[in-house]
C-alpha positions as CSV (number, residue, x, y, z in Angstrom):
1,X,-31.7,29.8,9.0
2,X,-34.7,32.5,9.0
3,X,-37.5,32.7,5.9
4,X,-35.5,35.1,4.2
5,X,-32.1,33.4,4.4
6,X,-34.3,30.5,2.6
7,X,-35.5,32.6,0.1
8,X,-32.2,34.7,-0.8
9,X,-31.1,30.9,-1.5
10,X,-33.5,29.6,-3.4
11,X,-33.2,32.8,-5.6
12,X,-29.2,32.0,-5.8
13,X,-29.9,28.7,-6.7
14,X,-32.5,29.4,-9.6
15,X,-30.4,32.5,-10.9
16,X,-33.6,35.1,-10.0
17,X,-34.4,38.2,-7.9
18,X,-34.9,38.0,-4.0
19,X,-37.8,39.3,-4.2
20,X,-38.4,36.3,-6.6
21,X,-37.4,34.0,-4.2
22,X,-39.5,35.1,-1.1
23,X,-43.1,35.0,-3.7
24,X,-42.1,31.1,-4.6
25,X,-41.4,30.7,-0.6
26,X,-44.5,32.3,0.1
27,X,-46.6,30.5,-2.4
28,X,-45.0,27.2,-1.3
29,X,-45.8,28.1,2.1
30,X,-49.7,29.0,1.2
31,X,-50.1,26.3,-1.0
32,X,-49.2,23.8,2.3
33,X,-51.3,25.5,4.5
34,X,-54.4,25.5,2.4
35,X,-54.2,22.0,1.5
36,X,-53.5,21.2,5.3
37,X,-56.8,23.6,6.0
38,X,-59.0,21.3,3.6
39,X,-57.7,18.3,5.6
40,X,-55.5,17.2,2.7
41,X,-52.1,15.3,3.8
42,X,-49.1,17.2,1.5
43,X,-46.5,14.8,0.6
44,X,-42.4,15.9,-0.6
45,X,-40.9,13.4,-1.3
46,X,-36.8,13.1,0.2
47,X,-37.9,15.7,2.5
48,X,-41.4,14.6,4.3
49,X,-44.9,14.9,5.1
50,X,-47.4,17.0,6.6
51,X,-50.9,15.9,8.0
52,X,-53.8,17.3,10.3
53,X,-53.9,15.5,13.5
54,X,-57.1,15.2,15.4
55,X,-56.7,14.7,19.3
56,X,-59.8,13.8,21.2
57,X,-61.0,15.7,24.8
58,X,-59.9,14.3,27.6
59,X,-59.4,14.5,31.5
60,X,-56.4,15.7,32.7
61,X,-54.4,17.2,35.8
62,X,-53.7,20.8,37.1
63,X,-49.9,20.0,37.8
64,X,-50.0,22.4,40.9
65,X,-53.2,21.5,42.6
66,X,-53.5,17.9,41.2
67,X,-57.4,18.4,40.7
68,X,-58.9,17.1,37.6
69,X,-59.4,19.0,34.3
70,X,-61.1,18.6,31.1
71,X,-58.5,19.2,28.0
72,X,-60.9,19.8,25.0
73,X,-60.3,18.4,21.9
74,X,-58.0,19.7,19.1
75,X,-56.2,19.7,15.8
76,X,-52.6,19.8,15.1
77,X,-50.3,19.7,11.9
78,X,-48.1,16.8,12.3
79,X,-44.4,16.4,10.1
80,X,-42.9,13.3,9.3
81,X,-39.6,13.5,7.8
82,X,-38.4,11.7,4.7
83,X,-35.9,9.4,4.8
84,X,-33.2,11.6,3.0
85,X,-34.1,14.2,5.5
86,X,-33.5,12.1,8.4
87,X,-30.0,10.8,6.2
88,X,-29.3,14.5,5.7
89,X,-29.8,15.7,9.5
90,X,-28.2,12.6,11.0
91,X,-24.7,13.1,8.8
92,X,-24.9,17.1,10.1
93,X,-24.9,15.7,13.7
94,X,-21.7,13.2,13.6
């Protein structure tokens, strides 16, 4: 399912425009990533959370030539699913 599949659903669901639909999708969407840019955690509950990951530099290895590397350090957005989620995605698979 793409963005706009989402959105044409959501604006199904509520009984509005698709156009409708995509702006709350896209405000959803916006409203995650600038909380997640101020190093806020966001929080759904039934579906999961999202939360800025720092990882520190460190030495690794060039797989080819096995000689050493430095990996610098980074930031990543890290998802945790809900339990309802996990419920939801585990009855699609069986």
């Amino acid at each position: 399912m793409k963005k706009q599949d989402v959105a044409k659903k959501i604006a199904l669901e509520a009984e509005f425009s698709a156009e409708l639909g995509s702006e709350v999708l896209n405000h959803i969407i916006d409203e995650i990533t600038l909380a997640l840019s101020r190093d806020n955690s966001v929080s759904l509950p039934n579906f999961g959370s999202f939360q800025v990951s720092e990882r520190k530099a460190r030495t690794g290895r060039n797989p080819k030539t096995g000689e050493p590397l430095q990996i610098a350090a980074s930031r990543s957005v890290r998802f945790k699913a809900g339990k309802a989620l996990k419920e939801a995605a585990m009855g699609a698979s069986s």
